[in-house]
C-alpha positions in Angstrom: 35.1 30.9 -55.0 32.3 28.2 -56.4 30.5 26.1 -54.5 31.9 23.5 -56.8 35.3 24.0 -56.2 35.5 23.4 -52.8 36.8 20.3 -51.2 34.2 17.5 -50.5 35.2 17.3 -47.1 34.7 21.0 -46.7 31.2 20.4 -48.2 30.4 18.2 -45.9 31.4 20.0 -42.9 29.5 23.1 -44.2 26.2 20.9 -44.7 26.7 19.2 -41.1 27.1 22.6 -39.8 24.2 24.1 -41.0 21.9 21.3 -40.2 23.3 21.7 -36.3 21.9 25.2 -36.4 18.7 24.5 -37.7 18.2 21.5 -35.2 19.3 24.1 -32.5 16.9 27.0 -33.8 14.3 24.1 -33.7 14.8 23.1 -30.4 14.5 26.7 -28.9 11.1 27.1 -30.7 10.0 23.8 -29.3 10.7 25.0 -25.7 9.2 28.6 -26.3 6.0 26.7 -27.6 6.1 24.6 -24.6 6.3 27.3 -22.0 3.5 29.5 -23.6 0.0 29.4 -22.9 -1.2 27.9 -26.1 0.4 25.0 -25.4 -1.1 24.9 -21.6 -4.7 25.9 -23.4 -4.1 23.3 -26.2 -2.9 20.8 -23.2 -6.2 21.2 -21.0 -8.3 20.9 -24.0 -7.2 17.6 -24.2 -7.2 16.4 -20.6 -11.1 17.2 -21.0 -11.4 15.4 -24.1 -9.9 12.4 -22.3 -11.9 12.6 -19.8 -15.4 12.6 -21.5 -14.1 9.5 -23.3 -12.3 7.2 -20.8 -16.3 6.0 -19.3 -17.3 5.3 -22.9 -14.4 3.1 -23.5 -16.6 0.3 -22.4 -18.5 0.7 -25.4 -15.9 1.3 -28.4 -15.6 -2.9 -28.4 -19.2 -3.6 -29.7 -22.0 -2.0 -31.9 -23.9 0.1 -29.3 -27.6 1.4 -30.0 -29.0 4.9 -29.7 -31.2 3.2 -26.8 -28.7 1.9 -24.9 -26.1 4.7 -25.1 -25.5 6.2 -21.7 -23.5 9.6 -20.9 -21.8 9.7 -17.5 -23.6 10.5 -14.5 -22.1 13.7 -14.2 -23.1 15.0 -18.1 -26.6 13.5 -18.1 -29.6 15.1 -19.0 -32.2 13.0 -17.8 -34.2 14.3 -15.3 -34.8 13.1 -11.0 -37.8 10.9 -10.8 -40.6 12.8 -9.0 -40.8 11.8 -5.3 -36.8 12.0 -4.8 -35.7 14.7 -2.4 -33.3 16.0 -6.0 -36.2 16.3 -8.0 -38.3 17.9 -4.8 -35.4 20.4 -4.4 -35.8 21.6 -7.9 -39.3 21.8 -8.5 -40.4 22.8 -4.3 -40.8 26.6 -5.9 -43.2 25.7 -8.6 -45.7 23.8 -5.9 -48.8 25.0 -5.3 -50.6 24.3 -1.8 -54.0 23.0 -2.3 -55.9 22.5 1.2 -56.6 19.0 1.9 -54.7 17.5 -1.2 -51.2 18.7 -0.7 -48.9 20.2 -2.8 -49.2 19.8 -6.9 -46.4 20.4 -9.2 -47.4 21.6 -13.0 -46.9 18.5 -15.5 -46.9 16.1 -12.6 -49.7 14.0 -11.6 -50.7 13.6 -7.8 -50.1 15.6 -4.7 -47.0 15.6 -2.4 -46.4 16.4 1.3 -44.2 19.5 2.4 -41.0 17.1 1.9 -42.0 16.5 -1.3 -43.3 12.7 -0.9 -45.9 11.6 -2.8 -49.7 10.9 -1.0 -51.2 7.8 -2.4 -49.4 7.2 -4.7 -46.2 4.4 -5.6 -42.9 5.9 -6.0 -39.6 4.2 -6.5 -37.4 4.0 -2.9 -34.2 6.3 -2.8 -32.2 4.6 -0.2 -28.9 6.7 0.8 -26.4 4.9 2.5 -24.7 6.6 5.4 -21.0 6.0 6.2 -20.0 5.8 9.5 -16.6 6.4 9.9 -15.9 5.9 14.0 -16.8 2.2 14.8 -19.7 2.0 17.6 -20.4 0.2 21.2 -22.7 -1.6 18.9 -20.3 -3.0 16.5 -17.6 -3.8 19.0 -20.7 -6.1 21.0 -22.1 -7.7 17.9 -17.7 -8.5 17.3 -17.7 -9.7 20.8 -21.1 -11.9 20.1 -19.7 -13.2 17.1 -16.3 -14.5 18.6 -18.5 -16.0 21.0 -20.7 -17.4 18.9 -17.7 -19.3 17.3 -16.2 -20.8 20.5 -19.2 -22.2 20.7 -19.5 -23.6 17.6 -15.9 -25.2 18.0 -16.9 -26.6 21.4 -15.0 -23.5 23.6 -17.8 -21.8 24.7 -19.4 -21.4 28.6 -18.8 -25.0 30.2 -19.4 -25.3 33.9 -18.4 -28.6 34.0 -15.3 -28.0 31.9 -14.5 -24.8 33.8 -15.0 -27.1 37.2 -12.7 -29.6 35.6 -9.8 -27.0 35.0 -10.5 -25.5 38.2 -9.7 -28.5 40.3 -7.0 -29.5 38.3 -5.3 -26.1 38.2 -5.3 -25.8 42.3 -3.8 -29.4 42.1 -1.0 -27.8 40.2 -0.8 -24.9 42.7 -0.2 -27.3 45.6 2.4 -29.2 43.8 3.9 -25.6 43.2 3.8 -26.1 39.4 2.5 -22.1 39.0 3.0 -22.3 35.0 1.0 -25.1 35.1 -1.4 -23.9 37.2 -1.5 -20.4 35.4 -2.7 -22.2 32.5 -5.3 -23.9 34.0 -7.0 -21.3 35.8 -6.9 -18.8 32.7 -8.9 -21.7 31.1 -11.2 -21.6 33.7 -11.8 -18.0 33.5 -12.5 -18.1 29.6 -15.0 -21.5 30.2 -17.6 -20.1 32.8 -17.4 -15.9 32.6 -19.5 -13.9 35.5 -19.3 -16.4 38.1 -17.7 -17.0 41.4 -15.7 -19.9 40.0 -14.1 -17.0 38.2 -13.8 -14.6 40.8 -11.6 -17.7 42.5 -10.1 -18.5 39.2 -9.0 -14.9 38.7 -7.4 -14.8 42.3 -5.5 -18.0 41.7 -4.3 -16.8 38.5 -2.9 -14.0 40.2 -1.1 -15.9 43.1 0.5 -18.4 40.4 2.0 -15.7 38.8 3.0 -14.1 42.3 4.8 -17.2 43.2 6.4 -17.7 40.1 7.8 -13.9 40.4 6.0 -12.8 37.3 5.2 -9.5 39.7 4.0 -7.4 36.1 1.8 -10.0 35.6 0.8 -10.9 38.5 -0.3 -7.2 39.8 -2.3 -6.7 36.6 -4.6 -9.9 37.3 -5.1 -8.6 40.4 -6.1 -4.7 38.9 -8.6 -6.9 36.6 -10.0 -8.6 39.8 -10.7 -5.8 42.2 -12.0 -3.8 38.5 -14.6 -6.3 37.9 -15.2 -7.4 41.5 -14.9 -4.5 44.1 -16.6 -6.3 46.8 -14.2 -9.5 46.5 -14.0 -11.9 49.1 -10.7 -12.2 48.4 -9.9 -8.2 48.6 -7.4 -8.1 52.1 -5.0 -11.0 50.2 -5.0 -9.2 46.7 -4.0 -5.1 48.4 -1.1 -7.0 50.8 0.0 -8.6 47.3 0.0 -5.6 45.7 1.6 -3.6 48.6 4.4 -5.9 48.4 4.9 -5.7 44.8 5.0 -2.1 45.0 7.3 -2.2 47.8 9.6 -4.3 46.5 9.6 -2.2 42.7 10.4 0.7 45.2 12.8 -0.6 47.1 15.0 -2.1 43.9 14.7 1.7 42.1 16.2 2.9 45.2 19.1 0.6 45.2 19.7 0.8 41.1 17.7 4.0 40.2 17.3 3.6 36.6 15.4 5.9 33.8 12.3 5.3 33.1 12.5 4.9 29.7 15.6 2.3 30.0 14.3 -1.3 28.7 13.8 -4.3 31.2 14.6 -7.3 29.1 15.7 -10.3 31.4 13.9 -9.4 34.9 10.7 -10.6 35.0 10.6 -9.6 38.7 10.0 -5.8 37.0 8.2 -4.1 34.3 9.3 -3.4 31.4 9.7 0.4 32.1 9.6 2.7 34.3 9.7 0.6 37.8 9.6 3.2 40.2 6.0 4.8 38.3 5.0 1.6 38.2 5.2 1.1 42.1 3.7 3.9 42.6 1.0 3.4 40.8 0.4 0.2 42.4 0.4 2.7 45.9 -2.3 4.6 44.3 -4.7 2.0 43.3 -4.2 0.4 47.0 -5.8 3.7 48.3 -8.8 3.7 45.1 -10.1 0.1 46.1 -9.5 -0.3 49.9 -9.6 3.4 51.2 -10.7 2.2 54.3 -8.5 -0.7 54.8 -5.0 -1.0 56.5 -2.6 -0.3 53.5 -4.2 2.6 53.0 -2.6 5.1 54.9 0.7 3.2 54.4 0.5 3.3 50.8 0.1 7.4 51.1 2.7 7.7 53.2 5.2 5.3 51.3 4.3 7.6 48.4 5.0 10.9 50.2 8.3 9.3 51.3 9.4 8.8 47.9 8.6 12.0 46.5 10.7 13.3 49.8 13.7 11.5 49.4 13.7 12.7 45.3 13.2 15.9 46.7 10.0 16.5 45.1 8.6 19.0 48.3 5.1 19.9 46.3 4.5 16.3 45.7 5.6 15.1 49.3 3.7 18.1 50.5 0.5 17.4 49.1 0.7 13.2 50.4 1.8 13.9 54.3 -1.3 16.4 54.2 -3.7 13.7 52.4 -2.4 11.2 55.3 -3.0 14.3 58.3 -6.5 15.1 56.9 -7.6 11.7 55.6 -6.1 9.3 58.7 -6.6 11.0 61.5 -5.5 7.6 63.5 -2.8 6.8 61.6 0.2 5.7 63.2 2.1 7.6 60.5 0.6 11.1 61.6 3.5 12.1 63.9 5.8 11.9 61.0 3.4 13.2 58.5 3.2 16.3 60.6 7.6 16.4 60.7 8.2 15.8 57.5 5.2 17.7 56.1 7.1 20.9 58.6 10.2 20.0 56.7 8.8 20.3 53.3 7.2 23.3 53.7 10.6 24.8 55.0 12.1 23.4 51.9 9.7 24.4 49.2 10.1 28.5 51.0 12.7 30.2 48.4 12.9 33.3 50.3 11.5 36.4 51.1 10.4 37.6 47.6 8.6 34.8 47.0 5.3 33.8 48.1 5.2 33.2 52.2 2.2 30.6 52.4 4.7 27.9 52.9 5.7 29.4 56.0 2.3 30.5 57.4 1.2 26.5 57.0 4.6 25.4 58.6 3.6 28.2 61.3 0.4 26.2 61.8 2.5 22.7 61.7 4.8 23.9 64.7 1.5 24.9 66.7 -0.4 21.2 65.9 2.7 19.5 66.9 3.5 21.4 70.0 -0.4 20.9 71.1 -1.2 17.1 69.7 2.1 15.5 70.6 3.7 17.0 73.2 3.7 13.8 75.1 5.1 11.8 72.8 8.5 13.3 71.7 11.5 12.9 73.5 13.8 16.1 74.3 16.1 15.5 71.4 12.6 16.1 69.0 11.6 19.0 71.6 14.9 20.7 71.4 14.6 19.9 67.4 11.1 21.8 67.0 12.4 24.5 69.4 15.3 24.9 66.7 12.7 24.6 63.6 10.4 27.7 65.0 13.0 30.0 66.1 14.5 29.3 62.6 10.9 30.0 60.9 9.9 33.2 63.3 13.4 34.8 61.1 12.6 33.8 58.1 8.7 35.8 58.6 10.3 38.5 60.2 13.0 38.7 57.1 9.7 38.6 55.1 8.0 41.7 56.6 11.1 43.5 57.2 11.9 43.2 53.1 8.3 44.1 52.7 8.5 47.7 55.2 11.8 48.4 53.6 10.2 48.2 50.0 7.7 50.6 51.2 10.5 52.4 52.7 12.4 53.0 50.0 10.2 54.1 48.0 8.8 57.1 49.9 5.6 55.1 51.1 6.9 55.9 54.7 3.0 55.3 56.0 3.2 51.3 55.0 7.0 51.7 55.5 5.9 52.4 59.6 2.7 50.1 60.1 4.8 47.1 58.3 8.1 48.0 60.8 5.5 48.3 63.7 4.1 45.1 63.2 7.6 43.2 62.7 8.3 44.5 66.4 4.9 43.4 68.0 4.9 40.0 66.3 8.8 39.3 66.8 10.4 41.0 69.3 12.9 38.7 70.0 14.7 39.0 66.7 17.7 40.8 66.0 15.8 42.9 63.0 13.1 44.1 65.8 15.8 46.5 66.6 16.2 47.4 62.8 12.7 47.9 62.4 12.0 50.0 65.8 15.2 52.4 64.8 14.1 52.9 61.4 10.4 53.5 63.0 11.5 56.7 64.6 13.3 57.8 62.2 10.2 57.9 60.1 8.1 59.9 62.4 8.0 63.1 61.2 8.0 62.3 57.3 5.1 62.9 54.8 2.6 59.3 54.3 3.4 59.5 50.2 5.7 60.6 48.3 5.8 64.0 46.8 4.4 64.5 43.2 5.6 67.5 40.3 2.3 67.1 38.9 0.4 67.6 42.1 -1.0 71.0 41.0 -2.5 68.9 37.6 -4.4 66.6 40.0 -5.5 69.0 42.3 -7.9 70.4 39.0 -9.8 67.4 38.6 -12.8 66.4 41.0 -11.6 63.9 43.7 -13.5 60.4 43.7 -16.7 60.7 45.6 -15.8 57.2 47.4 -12.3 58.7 48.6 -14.3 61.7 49.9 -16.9 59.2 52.0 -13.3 57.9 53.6 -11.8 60.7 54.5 -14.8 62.0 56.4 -14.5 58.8 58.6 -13.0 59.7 62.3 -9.5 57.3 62.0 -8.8 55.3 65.0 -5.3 54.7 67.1 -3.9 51.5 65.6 -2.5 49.2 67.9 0.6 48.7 65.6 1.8 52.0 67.1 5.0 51.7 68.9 5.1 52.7 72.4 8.3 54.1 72.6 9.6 54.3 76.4 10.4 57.9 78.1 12.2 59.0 81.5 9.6 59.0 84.1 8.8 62.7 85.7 9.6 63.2 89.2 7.5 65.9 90.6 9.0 65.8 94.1 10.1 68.6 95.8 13.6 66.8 95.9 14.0 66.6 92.8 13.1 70.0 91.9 15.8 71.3 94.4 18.5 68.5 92.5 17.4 70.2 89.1 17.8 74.1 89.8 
């Protein structure tokens, strides 16, 4: 059939139809070229191109000379001036030493030291700026001069008069128990007349307003800033009672609504805003830090070992009661120190395959208390201690009798025996004496290590000249040997006639 005589329509499908394909075959080549490495090539060449261009930019508006055409730094050609550490670092190979000149450089005139500076001679200053990026001691003073320098300038800077003024007029408030007032005042005072005593008392004040106005947070944090920058304070008795109180009290509330540290205070200002039992002790700590010698001292140890106690926190406790028995040796807290420190030792002991030092340092707790107070506890605390060492003499002779029966079981029947023999000379009393002095001679006639297969393979090499040394040592009878009791002979002649 002719192209001709076919419908119009038909045509015109056929046309659309084939310019679809072409479009199509198009596209495909496009994204073929676009994903080859001509294109990537062709692509870089012109991110390069752009980039040599962009600086000139500035000149494309207006006619430039050949003089004052410049290339960017990084593609020019002209050369360091001589006396810059670039140009000496180029050129330091080519220098020729000449005694008492210096060094010369060929096609430069004049002589240069070994850093390539020039002698007599002018030379345009290089000056290379250093960044620093940590800000120094130096810039945080020359910050605090300047603020200073502007409360001056505005007419709030040191004013002994003023701070006077403020002083008086802030303890006026105190007495008429207006503390916000007053708080106000003596903060004004303190910011007016700096490194004085006026602020020492200022700062004390401050503190007691915000006490009184149960602002404890606040108040306990003037007083940390007092005793910081005056340790020797005349007011340093008043300010530790405060903040034994406040740290009492934070104590006492955590005890009665124990709450997590990391829940929010939002209405109390009696409390901080978290943590309020870490915060109390804290407060305990920094009693004993800036009045070690004082009266709150051993209190606030003790009222810190107490609450690690009653939260069952043994290590913690532990280490406290033996800060207040080592530290405050008149104490009036050291009879309890030396209970409770017995109790937590008991406590933090988790048996007889773990480690036993808790038990030797209760052992040593039972002897002080039986020796340093035996006149001061009553028979219920006698018969209590009685109770507490017969308990602790089982647990150590559990201890060594696990320890012989490890030994025992696996063939080491030499430590098996000295480890049963001294269970039986150190507690007698206990039921597992009996264990250990049965098992003792049943183990009298076995070998002292267990038997090897490969006995004959040691036996070829050369035995250690140390272990030699020992065994050429006469051994000794160890008192850890059990006397074991026998009949007694009677030699009479009436006994001889009873026997035959």
């Amino acid at each position: 059939m002719a192209r001709a005589d076919l419908d119009p329509h038909r045509q015109d499908s056929l046309l659309f139809c084939v310019i679809l394909f072409r479009l199509r075959c198009a596209r495909s080549a496009w994204q073929r070229y676009f994903r080859s490495s001509r294109f990537h090539y062709l692509m870089s060449k012109l991110i390069i191109l752009m980039a040599v261009a962009l600086p000139l930019a500035d000149c494309w508006h207006a006619p430039v000379s050949a003089a004052d055409w410049q290339w960017p730094s990084w593609l020019s050609t002209e050369a360091d001036p001589p006396g810059t550490p670039d140009w000496w670092k180029k050129n330091k190979k080519r220098a020729l030493f000449e005694p008492g000149k210096g060094y010369s450089v060929e096609g430069v005139e004049g002589y240069f030291d070994q850093e390539g500076r020039p002698m007599n001679t002018k030379v345009a200053k290089v000056v290379h700026l250093k960044k620093n990026k940590s800000s120094s001691l130096l810039e945080d003073v020359n910050l605090m001069q300047s603020v200073t320098d502007l409360k001056k300038q505005v007419g709030l800077g040191p004013d002994q008069q003023a701070a006077e003024q403020t002083y008086a007029a802030g303890e006026d408030s105190f007495r008429r128990e207006a503390y916000g007032e007053a708080a106000k005042l003596f903060k004004q005072t303190i910011s007016r007349w700096p490194d004085s005593k006026l602020e020492q008392d200022a700062m004390f004040f401050l503190g007691e307003s915000q006490f009184f106005d149960n602002k404890y947070p606040e108040a306990i944090e003037t007083y940390s800033k007092l005793l910081k920058k005056y340790p020797n304070s005349l007011h340093l008795d008043k300010v530790i009672r405060r903040q034994f109180d406040i740290a009492r009290y934070w104590e006492k509330y955590h005890q009665y609504k124990p709450r997590w540290a990391t829940t929010p205070n939002l209405f109390d200002n009696t409390r901080p805003l978290f943590d309020t039992l870490g915060r109390s002790l804290k407060a305990y700590e920094n009693i004993r830090l800036n009045d070690p010698t004082g009266p709150l001292a051993d209190d606030s140890v003790m009222a810190t070992a107490n609450s690690h106690f009653l939260r069952e926190r043994y290590d913690d406790a532990d280490y406290y009661y033996e800060l207040v028995r080592r530290e405050y040796p008149r104490s009036e807290h050291q009879f309890e120190a030396h209970i409770l420190g017995l109790q937590c030792k008991l406590r933090k002991y988790q048996g007889p395959d773990y480690d036993g030092t808790p038990l030797l340092e209760a052992k040593k707790l039972v002897k002080q208390l039986k020796t340093q107070f035996a006149g001061e506890m009553n028979t219920e605390e006698r018969n209590r201690l009685a109770e507490i060492r017969a308990t602790l003499i089982k647990q150590l002779a559990a201890r060594d009798f696990k320890r012989a029966k490890g030994y025992d079981t696996t063939e080491h029947f030499e430590s098996a025996r000295f480890y049963y023999s001294e269970l039986v000379r150190d507690y007698p009393d206990t039921p597992l004496a009996e264990l250990a002095k049965q098992r003792y001679q049943e183990l009298a006639g076995e070998p002292a290590h267990p038997k090897t297969n490969m006995g004959w393979l040691i036996a070829m090499f050369p035995e250690n000249s140390e272990r030699k040394a020992i065994a050429q040592v006469p051994m000794v009878e160890s008192d850890n040997q059990i006397q074991i009791a026998n009949q007694p002979k009677n030699t009479s002649p009436e006994a001889q006639t009873v026997v035959r």
